[in-house]
C-alpha positions in Angstrom: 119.0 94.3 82.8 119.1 97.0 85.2 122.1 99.5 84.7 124.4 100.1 87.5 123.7 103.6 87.6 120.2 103.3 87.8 120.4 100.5 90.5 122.6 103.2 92.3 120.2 105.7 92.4 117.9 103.9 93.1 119.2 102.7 96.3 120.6 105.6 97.5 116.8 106.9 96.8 115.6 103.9 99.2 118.4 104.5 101.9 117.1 108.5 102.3 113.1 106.6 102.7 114.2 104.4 105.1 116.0 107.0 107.0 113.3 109.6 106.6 111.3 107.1 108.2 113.5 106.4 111.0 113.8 110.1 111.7 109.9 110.0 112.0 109.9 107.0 114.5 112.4 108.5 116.4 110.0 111.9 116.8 107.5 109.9 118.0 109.6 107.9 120.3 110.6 111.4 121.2 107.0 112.7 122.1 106.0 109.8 123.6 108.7 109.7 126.2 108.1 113.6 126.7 103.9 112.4 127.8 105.6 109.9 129.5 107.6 112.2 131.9 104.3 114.4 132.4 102.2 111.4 133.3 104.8 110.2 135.7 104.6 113.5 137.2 101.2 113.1 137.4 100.7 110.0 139.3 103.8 110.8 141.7 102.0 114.0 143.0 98.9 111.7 143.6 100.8 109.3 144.9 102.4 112.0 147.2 99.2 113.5 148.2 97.7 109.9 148.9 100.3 109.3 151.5 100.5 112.9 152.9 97.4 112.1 155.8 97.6 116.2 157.6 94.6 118.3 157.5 96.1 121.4 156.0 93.4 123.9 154.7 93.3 122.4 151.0 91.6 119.1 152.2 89.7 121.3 155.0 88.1 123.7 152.2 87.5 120.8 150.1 89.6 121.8 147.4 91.9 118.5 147.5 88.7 117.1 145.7 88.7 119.6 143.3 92.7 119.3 142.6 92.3 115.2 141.9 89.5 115.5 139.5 91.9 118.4 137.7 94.8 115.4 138.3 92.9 113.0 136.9 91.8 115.0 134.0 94.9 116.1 132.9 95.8 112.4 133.2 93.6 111.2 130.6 94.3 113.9 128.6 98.0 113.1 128.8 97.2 109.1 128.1 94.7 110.0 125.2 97.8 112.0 123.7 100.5 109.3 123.9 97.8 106.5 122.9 97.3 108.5 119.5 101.3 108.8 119.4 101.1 105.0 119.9 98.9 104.4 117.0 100.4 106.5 114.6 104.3 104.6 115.5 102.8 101.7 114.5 101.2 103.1 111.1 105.1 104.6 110.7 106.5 101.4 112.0 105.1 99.5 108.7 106.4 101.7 106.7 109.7 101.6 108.2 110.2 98.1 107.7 109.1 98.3 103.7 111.5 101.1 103.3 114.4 99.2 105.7 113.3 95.8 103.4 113.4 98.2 100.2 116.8 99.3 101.0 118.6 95.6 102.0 116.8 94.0 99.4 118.8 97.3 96.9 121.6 97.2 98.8 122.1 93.3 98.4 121.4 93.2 94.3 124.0 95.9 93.5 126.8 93.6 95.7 125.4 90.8 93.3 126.0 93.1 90.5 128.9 94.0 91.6 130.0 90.7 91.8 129.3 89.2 88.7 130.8 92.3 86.8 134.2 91.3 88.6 
């Protein structure tokens, strides 16, 4: 039979893993949202440009070519980013939800315990 004590312990053990691990989703939320804001930035200036038909001396020189490859570039370098961000929440997510089950399943045998003491 498992002591109260230990069962205690134990679960406050499992409530710091599962919050650890919530801390670590939330980081990567976090980032993600931040590569997020640069790639809508991104695409609004192109956007912008797109719809911006003058002849003003950066699209005269030939440099507006140079500027949407450079756009583009940084694009991909943003979505490469956020798609390894993406990759590594979901490793994090599985272990979230072991440590969240971990911690219900603890939680939920000391109440039994605690209820067939009384």
């Amino acid at each position: 039979m498992v002591k109260p004590r230990d069962l205690a312990r134990l679960r406050a053990l499992a409530e710091m893993k599962r919050d650890a691990d919530l801390q670590d989703l939330s980081r990567i939320a976090s980032r993600m949202a931040a590569l997020q804001t640069g790639i809508d930035a991104i695409r609004a200036s192109t956007r912008a440009r797109e719809a911006d038909l003058a002849l003003d001396p950066s699209r005269l020189s030939g440099a507006d070519v140079t500027w949407q490859a450079s756009s583009a570039e940084m694009l991909r370098g943003l979505q490469r980013r956020q798609a390894g961000l993406a990759a590594a929440r979901e490793a994090y997510l599985g272990a979230a939800r072991r440590s969240f089950g971990r911690a219900e399943a603890l939680r939920l045998l000391a109440e039994r315990l605690d209820k067939d003491r009384r």
